[in-house]
Backbone bond lengths (Angstrom), bond angles and torsions (degrees), N, CA, C in turn:
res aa  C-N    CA-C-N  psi(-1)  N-CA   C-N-CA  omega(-1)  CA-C   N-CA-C  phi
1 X - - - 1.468 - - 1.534 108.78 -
2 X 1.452 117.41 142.20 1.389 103.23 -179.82 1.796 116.53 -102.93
3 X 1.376 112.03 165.57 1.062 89.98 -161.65 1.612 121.45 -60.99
4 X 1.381 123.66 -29.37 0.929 113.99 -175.75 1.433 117.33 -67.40
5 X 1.095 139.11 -17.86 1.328 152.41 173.14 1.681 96.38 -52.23
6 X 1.681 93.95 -69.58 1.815 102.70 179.06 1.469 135.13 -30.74
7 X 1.804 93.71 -44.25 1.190 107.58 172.62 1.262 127.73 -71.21
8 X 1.298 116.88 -16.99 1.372 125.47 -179.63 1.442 118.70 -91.76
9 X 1.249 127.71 -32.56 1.361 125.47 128.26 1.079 132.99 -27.51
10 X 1.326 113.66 -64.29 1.378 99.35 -179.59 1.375 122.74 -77.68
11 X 1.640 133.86 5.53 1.215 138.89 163.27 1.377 99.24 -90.41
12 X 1.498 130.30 -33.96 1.513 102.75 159.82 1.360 146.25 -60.99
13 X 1.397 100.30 -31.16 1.650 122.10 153.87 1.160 126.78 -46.69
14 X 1.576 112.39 -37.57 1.477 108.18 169.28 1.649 132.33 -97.30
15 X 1.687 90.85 3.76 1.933 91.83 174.26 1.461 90.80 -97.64
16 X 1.470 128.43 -21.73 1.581 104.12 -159.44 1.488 114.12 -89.94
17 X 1.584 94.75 -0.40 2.053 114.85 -151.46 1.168 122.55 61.34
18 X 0.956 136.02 30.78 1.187 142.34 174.85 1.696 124.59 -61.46
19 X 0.923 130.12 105.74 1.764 124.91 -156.82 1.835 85.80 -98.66
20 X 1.065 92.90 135.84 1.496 105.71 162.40 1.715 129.83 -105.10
21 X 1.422 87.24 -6.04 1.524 82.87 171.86 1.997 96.45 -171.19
22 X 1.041 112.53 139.72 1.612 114.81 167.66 1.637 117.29 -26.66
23 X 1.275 143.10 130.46 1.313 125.26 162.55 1.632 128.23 -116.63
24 X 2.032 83.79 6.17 1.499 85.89 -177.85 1.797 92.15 -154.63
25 X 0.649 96.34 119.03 1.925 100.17 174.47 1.811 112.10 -66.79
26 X 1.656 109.83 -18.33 0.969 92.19 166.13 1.531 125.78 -106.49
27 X 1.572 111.92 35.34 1.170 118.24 165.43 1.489 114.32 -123.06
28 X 1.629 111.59 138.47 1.569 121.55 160.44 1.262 110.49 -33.36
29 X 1.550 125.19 139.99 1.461 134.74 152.34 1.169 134.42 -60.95
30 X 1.085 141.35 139.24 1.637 124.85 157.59 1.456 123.89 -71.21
31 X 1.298 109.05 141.30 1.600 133.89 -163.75 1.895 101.80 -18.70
32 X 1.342 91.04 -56.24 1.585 111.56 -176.17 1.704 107.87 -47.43
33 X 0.990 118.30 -44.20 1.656 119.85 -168.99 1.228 120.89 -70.39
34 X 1.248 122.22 120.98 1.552 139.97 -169.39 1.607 76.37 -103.57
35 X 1.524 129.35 143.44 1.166 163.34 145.29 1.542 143.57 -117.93
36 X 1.333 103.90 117.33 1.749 101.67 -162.52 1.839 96.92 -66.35
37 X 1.367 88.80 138.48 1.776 95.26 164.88 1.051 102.90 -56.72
38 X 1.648 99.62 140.33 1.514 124.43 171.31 1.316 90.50 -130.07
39 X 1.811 115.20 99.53 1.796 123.66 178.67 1.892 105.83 -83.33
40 X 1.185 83.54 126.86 1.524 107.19 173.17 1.616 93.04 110.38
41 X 0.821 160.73 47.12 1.622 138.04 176.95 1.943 94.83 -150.92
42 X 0.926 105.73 148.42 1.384 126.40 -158.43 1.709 94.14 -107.01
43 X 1.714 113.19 124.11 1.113 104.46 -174.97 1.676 108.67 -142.73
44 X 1.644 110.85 113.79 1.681 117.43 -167.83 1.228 100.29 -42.75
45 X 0.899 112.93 160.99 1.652 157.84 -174.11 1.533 148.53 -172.79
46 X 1.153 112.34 117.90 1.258 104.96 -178.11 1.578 132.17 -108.20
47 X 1.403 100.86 92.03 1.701 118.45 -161.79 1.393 114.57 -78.93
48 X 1.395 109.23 12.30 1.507 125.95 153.55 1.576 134.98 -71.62
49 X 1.410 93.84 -27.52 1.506 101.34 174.90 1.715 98.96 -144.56
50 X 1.536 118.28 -5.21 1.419 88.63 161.28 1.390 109.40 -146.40
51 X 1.230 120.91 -177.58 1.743 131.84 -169.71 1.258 116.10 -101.11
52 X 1.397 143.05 143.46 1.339 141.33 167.57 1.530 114.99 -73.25
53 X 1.117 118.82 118.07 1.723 103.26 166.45 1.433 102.25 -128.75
54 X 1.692 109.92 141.44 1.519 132.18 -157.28 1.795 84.80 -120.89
55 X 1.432 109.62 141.75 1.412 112.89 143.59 1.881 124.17 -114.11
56 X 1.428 113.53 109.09 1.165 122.84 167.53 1.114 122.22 -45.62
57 X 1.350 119.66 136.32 2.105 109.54 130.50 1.150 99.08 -145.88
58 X 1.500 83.70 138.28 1.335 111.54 -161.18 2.113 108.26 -168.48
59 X 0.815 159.41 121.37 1.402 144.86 -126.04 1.679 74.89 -137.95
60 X 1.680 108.51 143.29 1.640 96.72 162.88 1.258 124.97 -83.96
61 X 1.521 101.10 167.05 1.573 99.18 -154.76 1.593 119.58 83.98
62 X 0.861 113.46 -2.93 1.825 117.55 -176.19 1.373 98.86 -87.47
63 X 1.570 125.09 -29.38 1.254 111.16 -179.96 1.756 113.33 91.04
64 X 1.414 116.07 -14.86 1.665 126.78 -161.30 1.582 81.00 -75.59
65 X 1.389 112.58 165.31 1.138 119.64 -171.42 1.763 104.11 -148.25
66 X 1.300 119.06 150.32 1.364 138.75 156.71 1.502 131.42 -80.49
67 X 1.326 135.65 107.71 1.423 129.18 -171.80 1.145 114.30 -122.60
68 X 1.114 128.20 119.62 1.664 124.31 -170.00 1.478 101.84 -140.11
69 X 1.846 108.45 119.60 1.547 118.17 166.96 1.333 105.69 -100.40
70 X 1.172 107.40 115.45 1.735 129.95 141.05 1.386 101.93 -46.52
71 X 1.522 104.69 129.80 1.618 112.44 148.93 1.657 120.36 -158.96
72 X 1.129 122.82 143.05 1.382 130.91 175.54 1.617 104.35 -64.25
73 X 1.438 114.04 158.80 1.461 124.69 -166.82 1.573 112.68 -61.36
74 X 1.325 124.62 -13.75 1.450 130.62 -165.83 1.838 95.41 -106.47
75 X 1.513 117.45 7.50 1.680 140.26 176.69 1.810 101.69 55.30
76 X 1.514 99.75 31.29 1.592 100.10 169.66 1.595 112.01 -76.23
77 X 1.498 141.77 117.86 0.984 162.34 -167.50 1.975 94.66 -20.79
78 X 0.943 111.64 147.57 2.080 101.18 164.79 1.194 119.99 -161.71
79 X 1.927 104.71 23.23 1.375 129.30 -176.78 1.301 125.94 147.94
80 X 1.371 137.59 136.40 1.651 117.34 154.03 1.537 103.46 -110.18
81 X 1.534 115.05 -170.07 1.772 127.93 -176.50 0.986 76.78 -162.00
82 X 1.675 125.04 135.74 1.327 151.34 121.40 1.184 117.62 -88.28
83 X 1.702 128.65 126.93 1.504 134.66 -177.21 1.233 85.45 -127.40
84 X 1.672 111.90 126.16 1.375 116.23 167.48 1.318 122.55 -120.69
85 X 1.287 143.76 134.34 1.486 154.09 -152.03 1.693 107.04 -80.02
86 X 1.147 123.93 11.70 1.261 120.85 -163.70 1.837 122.95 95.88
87 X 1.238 107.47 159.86 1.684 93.82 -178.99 1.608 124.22 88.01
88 X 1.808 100.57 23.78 1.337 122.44 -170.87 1.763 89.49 -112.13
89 X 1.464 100.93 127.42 1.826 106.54 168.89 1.309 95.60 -52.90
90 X 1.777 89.43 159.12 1.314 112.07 -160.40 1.462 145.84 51.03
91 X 1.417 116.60 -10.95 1.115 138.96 150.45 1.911 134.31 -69.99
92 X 1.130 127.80 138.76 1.354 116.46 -178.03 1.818 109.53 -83.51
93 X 1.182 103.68 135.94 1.549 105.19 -164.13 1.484 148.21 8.15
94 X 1.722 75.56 -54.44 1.892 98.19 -156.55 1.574 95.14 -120.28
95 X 1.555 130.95 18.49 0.941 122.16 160.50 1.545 128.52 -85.12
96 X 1.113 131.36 154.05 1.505 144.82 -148.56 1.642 109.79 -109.12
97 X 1.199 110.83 102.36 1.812 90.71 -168.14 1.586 100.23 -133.68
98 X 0.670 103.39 142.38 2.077 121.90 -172.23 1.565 96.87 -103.39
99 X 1.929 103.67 164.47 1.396 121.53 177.72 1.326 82.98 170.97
100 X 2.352 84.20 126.98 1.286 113.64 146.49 1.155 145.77 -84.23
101 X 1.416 114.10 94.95 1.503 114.93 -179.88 1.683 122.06 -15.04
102 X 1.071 124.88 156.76 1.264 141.10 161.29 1.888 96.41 51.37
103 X 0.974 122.77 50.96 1.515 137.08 -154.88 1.562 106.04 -175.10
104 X 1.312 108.87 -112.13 1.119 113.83 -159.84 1.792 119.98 -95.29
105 X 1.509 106.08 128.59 1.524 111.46 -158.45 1.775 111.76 -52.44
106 X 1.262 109.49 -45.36 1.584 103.24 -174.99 1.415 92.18 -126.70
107 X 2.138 96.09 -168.50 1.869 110.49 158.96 1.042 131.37 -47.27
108 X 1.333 128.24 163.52 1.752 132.31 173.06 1.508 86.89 -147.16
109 X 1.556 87.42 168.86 1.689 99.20 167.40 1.337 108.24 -112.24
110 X 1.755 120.18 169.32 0.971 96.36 -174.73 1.506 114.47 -105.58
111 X 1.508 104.44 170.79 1.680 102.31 -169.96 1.825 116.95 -65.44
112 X 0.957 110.04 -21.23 1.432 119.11 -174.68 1.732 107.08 -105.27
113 X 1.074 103.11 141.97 1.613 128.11 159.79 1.572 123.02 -39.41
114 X 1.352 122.79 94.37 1.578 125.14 -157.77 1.738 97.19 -99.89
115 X 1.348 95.37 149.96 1.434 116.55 -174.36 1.907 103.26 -72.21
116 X 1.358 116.22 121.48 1.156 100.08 163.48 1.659 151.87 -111.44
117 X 1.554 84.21 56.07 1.278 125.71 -171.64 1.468 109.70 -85.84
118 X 1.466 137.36 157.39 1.477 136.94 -159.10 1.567 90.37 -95.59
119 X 1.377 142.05 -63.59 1.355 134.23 164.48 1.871 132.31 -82.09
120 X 1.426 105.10 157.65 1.575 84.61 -138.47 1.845 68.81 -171.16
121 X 1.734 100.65 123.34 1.377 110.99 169.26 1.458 116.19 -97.01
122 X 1.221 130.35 114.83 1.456 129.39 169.37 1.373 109.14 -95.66
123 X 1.957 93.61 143.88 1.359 83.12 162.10 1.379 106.11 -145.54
124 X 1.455 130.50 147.22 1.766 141.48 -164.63 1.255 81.67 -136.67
125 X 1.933 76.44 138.14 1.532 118.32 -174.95 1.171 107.02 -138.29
126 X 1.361 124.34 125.97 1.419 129.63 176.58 1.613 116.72 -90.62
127 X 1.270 123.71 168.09 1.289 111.24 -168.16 1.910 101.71 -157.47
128 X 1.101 136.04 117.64 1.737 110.81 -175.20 1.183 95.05 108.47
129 X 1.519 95.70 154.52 1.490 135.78 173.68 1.644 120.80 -94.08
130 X 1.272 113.05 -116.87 1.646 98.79 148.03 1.361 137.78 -52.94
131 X 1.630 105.96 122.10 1.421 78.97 -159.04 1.416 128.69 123.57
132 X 1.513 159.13 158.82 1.335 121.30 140.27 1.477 81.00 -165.20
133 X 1.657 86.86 139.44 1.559 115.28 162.08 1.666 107.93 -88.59
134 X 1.362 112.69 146.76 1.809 103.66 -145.87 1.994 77.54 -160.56
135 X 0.877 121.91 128.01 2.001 157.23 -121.28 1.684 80.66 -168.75
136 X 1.805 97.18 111.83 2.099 80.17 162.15 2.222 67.26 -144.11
137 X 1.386 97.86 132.68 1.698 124.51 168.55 1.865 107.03 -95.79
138 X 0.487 71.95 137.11 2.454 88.31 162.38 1.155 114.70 -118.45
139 X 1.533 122.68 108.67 1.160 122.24 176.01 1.773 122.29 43.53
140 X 1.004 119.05 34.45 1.603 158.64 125.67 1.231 123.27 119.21
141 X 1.389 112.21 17.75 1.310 160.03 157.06 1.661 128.01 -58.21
142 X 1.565 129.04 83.34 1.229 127.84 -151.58 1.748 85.17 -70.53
143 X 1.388 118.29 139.22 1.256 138.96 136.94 1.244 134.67 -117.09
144 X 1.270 126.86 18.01 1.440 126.29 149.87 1.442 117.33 -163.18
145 X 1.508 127.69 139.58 1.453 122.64 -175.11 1.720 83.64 -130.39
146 X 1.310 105.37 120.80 1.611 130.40 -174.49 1.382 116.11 -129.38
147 X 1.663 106.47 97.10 1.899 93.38 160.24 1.211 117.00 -110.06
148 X 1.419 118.77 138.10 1.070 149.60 160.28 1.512 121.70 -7.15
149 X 1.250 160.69 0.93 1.430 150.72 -120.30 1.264 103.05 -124.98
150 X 1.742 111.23 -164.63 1.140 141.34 -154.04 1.152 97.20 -79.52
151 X 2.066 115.78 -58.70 1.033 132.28 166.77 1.665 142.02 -30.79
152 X 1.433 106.64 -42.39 1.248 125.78 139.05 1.582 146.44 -64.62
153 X 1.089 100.95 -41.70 1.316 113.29 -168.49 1.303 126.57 -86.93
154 X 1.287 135.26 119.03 1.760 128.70 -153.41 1.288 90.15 -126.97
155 X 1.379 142.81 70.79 1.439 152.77 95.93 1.785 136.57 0.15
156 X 1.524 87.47 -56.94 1.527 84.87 -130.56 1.588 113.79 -78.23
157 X 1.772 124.56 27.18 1.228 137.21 153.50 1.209 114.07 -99.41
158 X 1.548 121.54 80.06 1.373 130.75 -168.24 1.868 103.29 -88.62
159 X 1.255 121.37 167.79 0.994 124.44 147.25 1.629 127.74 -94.23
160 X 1.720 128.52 -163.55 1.163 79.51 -174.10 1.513 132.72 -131.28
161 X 1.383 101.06 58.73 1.645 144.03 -162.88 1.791 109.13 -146.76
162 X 1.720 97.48 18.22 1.667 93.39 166.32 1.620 107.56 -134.85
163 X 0.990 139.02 172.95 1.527 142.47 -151.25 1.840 105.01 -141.31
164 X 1.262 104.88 136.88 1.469 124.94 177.07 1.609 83.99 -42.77
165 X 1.612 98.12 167.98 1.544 116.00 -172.15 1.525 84.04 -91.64
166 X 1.976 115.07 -30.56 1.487 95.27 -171.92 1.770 130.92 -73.00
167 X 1.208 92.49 -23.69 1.596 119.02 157.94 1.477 122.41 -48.96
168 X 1.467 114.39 -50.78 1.417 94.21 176.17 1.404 111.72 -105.83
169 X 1.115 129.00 -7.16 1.763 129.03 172.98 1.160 91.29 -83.71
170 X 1.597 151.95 -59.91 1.335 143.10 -168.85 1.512 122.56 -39.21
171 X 1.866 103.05 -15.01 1.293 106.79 -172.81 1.783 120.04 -81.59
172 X 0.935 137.83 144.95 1.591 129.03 150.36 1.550 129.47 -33.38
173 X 1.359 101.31 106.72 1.414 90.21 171.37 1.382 130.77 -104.39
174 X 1.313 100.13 111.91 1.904 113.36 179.29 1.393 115.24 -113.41
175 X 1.315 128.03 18.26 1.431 128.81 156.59 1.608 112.36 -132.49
176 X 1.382 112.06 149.93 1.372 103.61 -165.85 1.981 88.22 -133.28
177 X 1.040 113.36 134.05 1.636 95.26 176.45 1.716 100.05 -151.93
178 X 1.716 123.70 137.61 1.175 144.47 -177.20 1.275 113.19 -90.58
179 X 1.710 112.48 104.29 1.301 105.29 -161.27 1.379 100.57 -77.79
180 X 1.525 95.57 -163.09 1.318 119.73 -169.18 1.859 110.34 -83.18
181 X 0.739 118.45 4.44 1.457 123.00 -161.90 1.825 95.33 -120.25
182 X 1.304 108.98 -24.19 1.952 106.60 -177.51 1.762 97.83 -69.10
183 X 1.164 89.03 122.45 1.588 105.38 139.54 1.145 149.22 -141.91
184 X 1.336 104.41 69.04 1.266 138.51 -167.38 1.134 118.19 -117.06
185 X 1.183 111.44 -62.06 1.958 134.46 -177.69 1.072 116.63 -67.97
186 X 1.396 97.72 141.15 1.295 99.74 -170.56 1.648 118.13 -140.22
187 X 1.717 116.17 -31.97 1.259 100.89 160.17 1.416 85.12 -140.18
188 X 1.917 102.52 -161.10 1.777 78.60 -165.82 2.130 71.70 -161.88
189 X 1.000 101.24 -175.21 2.137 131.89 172.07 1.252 98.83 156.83
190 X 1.452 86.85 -178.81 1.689 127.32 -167.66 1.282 93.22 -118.20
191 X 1.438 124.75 142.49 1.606 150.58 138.45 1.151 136.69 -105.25
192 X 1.063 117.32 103.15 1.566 109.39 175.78 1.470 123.85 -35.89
193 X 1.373 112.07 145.45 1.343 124.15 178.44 1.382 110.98 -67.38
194 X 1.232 138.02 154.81 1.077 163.41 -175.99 1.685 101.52 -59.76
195 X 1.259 131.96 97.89 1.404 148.81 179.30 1.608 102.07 74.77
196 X 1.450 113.38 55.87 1.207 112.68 165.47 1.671 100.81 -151.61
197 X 1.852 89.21 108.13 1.484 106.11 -173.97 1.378 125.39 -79.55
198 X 1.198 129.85 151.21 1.456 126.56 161.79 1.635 97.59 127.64
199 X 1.516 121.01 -175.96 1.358 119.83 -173.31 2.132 96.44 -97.18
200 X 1.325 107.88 -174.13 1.390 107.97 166.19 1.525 125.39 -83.09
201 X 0.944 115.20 115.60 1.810 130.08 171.83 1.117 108.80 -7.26
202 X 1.461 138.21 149.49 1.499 141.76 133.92 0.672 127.72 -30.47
203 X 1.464 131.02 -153.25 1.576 134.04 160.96 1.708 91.14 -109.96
204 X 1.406 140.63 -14.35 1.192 125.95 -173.72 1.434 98.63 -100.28
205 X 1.344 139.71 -10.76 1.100 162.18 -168.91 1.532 92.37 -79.94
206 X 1.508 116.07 -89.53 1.238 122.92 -179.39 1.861 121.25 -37.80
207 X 1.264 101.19 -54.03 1.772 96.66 147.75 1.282 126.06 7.23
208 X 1.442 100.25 -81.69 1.405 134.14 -137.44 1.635 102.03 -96.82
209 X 1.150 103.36 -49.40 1.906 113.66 163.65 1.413 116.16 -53.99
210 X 1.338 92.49 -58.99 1.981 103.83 174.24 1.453 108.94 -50.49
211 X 1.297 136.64 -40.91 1.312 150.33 -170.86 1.705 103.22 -43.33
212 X 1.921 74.41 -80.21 1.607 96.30 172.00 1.423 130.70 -25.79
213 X 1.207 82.08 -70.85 2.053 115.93 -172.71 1.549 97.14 -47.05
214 X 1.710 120.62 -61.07 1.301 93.26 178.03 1.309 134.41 -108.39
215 X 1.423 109.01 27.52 1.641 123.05 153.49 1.556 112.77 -65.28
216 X 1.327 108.79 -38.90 1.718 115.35 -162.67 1.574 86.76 -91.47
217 X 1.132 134.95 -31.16 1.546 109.58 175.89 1.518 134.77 -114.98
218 X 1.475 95.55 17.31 1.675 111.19 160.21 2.090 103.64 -83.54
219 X 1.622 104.06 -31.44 1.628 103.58 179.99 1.388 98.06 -64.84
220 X 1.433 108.71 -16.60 1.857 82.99 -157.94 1.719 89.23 -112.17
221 X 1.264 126.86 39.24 1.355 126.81 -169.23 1.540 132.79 27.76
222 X 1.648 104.14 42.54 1.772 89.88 173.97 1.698 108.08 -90.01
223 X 1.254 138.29 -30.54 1.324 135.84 -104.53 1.815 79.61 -112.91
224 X 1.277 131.22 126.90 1.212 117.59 143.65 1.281 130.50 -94.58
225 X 1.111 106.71 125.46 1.536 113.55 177.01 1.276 150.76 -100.01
């Protein structure tokens, strides 16, 4: 490329905002940014106004798996997701079966029809306060609508260094992080929700929303804490 070419790029890059690469891990991305997983590292988010979408590969039946910890800003637990590639007892090979941590006792399958293709865009959407109603699509395709509850959730013989399911799902989740055990994931962003304008928050941004958000809904009694 020559330079002048270069240069002109990169002055287009900077009227349109366009980030070409992360410059701070402790800031949200814009909508646009596809990002390679970085497993183990904890990365803000704001699942108030937007959705996580992960792209897999992973072929079913491979057994590779998806792990995603939820956590509130103080990294108190506020959910896990296991997506597994097939190769779960009791299951037939190449079937695909999910489980919510601190919720639900074993695998399920999922309700919708999965692509059986080796890459495969997901995307989870949270929904709720206490609680959470939780929307995960495949390649744009809803396959599961999951809430959180009593009804579901087989908890409540804890020991005594583990926490009600309502305790840690009740929490806010503003960090999202790919443990060390996924191998599945592979790059990852944020999208805004569906009539919710503007790019994604900072990290001083998120602050300041989070503040809000759960000042105004501890007054109005949803939030358990």
């Amino acid at each position: 490329m020559k330079i002048r070419d270069l240069l002109v790029w990169l002055l287009v890059c900077l009227v349109l905002g366009i980030q070409t690469s992360p410059s701070n891990p402790g800031e949200l991305l814009t909508d646009s940014t596809w990002t390679t997983v970085d497993y183990g590292e904890r990365h803000p988010m704001d699942f108030n106004s937007h959705n996580l979408q992960v792209i897999t590969r992973a072929l079913p039946g491979s057994g590779s798996k998806m792990r995603l910890r939820f956590s509130n800003e103080q990294d108190k637990r506020a959910g896990l997701l296991d997506i597994v590639f097939g190769g779960v007892a009791g299951y037939e090979g190449d079937v695909t079966v999910y489980k919510f941590g601190h919720c639900t006792s074993g695998y399920e399958p999922f309700e919708g029809r999965l692509s059986e293709s080796e890459e495969n865009k997901w995307e989870i959407a949270r929904n709720g306060d206490t609680g959470a109603n939780i929307t995960i699509t495949c390649n744009g395709e809803q396959v599961l609508q999951f809430t959180i509850s009593h009804d579901v959730c087989h908890r409540d013989e804890l020991t005594e260094d583990e926490e009600r399911w309502d305790d840690v799902w009740g929490r806010a989740w503003e960090t999202v992080e790919f443990k060390a055990a996924d191998t599945a994931s592979r790059e990852w962003r944020a999208v805004e929700k569906e009539g919710r304008p503007g790019e994604v928050a900072k990290r001083g941004e998120l602050e300041t929303i989070g503040t809000v958000f759960m000042e105004n809904a501890n007054a109005e009694g949803k939030f358990v804490t």
